[in-house]
C-alpha positions in Angstrom: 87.5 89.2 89.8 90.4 89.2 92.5 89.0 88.6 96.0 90.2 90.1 98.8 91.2 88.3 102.2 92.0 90.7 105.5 94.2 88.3 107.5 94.6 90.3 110.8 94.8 90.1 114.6 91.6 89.3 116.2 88.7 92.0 116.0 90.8 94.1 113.4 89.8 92.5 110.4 85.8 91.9 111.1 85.6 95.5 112.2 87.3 97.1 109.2 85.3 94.7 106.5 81.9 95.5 108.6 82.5 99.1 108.1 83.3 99.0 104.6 79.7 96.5 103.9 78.2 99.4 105.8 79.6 101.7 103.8 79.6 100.6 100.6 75.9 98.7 100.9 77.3 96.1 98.7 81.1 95.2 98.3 81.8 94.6 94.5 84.9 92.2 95.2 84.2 88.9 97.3 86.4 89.7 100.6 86.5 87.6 104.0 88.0 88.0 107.2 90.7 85.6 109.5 91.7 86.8 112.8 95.3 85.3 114.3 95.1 84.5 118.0 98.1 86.4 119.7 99.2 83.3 120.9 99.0 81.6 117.1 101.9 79.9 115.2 101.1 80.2 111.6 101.2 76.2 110.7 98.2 76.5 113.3 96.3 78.8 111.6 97.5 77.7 107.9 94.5 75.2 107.5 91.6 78.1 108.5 93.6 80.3 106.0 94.0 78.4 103.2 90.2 77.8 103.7 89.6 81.2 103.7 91.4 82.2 100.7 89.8 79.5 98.8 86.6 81.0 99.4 87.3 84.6 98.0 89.1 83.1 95.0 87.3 83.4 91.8 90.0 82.3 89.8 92.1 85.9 89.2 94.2 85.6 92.4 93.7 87.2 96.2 94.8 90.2 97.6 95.8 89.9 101.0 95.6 92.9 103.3 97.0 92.6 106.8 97.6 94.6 109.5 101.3 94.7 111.0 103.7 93.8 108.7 106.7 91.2 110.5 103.4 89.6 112.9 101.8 87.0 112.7 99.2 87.8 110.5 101.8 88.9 107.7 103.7 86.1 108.1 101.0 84.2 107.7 99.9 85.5 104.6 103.9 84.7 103.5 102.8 81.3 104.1 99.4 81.7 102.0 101.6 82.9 99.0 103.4 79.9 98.5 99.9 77.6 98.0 99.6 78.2 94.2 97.0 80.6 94.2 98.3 84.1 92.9 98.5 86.3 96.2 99.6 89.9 96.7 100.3 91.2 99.9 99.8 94.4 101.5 100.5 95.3 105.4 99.3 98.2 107.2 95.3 97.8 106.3 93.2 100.4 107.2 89.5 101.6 106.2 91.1 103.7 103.7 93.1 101.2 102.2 90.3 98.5 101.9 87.6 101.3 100.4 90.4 102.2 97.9 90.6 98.6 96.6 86.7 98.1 97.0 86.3 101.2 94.9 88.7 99.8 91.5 87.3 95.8 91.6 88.0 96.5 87.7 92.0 96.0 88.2 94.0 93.4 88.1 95.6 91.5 91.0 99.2 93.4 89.8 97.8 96.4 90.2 95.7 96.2 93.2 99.0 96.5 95.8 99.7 100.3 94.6 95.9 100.8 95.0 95.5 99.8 98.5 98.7 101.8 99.9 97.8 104.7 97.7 94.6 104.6 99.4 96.4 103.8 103.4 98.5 107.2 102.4 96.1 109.4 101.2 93.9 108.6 104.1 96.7 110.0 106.3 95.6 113.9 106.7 97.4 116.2 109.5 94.4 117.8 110.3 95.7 121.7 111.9 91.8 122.6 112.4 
């Protein structure tokens, strides 16, 4: 089972995984939350993330889902990558994107990436109503 880590800037993260428990009643892949201070240097914040990822690891790697790709939060997940543990990376998280995953805890951590930005784009709808 891959777990899935939402490493975000603060209040992003929480509110998106609180939807999705409310959502889904029960999330079938173990996922936690790590918010980045704006004013955070990644080596600060590696510790609490490391941490973290440890806890949603279940031995089948960690998808990490994060919110602006080039911030903080995605660098920091760069950092997370190069620990050992298998990690993909995904930026631009969304509700969509973290129900897509949630709804295939089946896959594998390879397959998982195309999942969660299939799921970012096909939550994009131009709505003309």
């Amino acid at each position: 089972m891959v777990g899935v880590l939402l490493v975000t800037h603060e209040g992003v993260g929480p509110a998106l995984l609180a939807t999705a428990e409310r959502l889904l009643a029960r999330l079938p892949l173990p996922a936690t939350t790590l918010e980045v201070a704006f004013d955070a240097s990644p080596s600060q914040v590696l510790p609490a993330a490391s941490a973290a990822m440890r806890k949603v690891d279940r031995g089948e790697g960690v998808l990490v889902l994060t919110d602006l790709y080039g911030a903080s939060p995605a660098n920091l997940a760069a950092e997370l990558s190069r620990l050992g543990t298998p990690v993909r990376r995904v930026s631009g998280a969304s509700l969509a994107m973290l129900l897509r995953v949630m709804n295939y805890p089946e896959l594998a951590l390879d397959e998982l990436p195309a999942v969660a930005a299939a799921g970012a784009r096909n939550g994009v709808v131009l709505d003309d109503a």
